[in-house]
C-alpha positions in Angstrom: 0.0 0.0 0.0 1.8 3.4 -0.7 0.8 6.1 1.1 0.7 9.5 -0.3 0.4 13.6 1.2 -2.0 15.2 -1.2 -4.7 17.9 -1.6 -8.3 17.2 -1.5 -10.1 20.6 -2.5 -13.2 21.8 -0.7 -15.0 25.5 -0.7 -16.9 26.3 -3.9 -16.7 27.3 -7.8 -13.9 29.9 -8.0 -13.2 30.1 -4.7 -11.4 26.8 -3.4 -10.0 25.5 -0.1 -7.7 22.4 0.4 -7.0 19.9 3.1 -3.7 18.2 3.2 -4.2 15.1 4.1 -2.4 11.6 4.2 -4.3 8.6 1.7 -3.9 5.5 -0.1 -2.2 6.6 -3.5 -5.4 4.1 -4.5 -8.1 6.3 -3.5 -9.6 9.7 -5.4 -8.9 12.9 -4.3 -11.8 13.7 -2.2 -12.1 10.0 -1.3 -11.4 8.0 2.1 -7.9 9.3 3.7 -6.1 7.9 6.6 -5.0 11.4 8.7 -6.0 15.4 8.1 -2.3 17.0 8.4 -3.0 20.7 6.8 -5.2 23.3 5.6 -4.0 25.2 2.3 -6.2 28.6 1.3 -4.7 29.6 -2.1 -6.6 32.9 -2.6 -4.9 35.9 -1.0 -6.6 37.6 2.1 -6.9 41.2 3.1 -3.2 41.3 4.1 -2.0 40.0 0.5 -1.0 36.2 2.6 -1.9 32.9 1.4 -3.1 30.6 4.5 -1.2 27.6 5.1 -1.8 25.6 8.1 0.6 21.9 9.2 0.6 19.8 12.1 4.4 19.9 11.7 4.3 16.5 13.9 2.4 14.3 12.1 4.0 15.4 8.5 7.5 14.5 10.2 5.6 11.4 11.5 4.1 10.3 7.8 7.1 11.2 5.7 9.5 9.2 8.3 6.7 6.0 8.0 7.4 6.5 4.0 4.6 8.4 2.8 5.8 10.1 -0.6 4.1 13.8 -1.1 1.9 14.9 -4.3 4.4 17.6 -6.1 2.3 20.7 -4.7 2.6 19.3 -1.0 6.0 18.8 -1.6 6.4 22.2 -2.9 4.2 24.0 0.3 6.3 21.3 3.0 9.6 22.7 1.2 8.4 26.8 1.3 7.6 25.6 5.1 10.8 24.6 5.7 9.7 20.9 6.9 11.6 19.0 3.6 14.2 20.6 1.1 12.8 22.7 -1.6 12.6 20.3 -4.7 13.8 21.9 -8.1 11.7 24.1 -9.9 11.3 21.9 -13.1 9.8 19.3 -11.2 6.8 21.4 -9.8 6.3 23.8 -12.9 4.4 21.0 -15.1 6.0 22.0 -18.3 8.7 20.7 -19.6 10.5 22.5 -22.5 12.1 21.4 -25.6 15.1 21.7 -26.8 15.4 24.9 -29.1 16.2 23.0 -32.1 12.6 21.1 -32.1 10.8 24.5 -31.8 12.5 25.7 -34.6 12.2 23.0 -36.7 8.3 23.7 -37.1 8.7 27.5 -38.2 
């Protein structure tokens, strides 16, 4: 069984909330989980700040047990400080080609 730290998004159209929580990497993304670890608000609030809330413990706890994070936990747990940053081409989703491929088209 391979246990993963991922997002399962709540709130409403255009305006979403997250839970960080810890799951069977079998189950959907709103489905059954094992643990609530986090809260993530990704909209801005009056003071400009996204809200980010950990139980710092029980992350430690999870990742030392060998639960793997989703690439945007991993990215918020290494802005938090709790795990090393990962690079930036593993969390920006795009992967670019080499420059001679996108000229060969033109």
């Amino acid at each position: 069984m391979g246990v993963r730290i991922r997002l399962a998004r709540f709130g409403r159209k255009n305006l979403p909330f997250y839970r960080i929580f810890v799951a069977d990497s079998r189950s959907p993304r709103d489905g059954r989980h094992l643990e609530i670890v986090g809260h993530y608000d990704p909209l801005p609030g009056q003071d400009g700040n996204k809200q980010l809330g950990l139980h710092i413990d029980r992350i430690k706890y999870w990742l030392s047990v060998g639960a793997q994070p989703s690439s945007t936990v991993g990215r918020l747990l290494g802005q938090a400080g709790i795990i090393p940053k990962p690079p930036a081409a593993l969390h920006a989703g795009v992967v670019k080609k080499p420059e001679k491929e996108r000229n060969k088209k033109a």
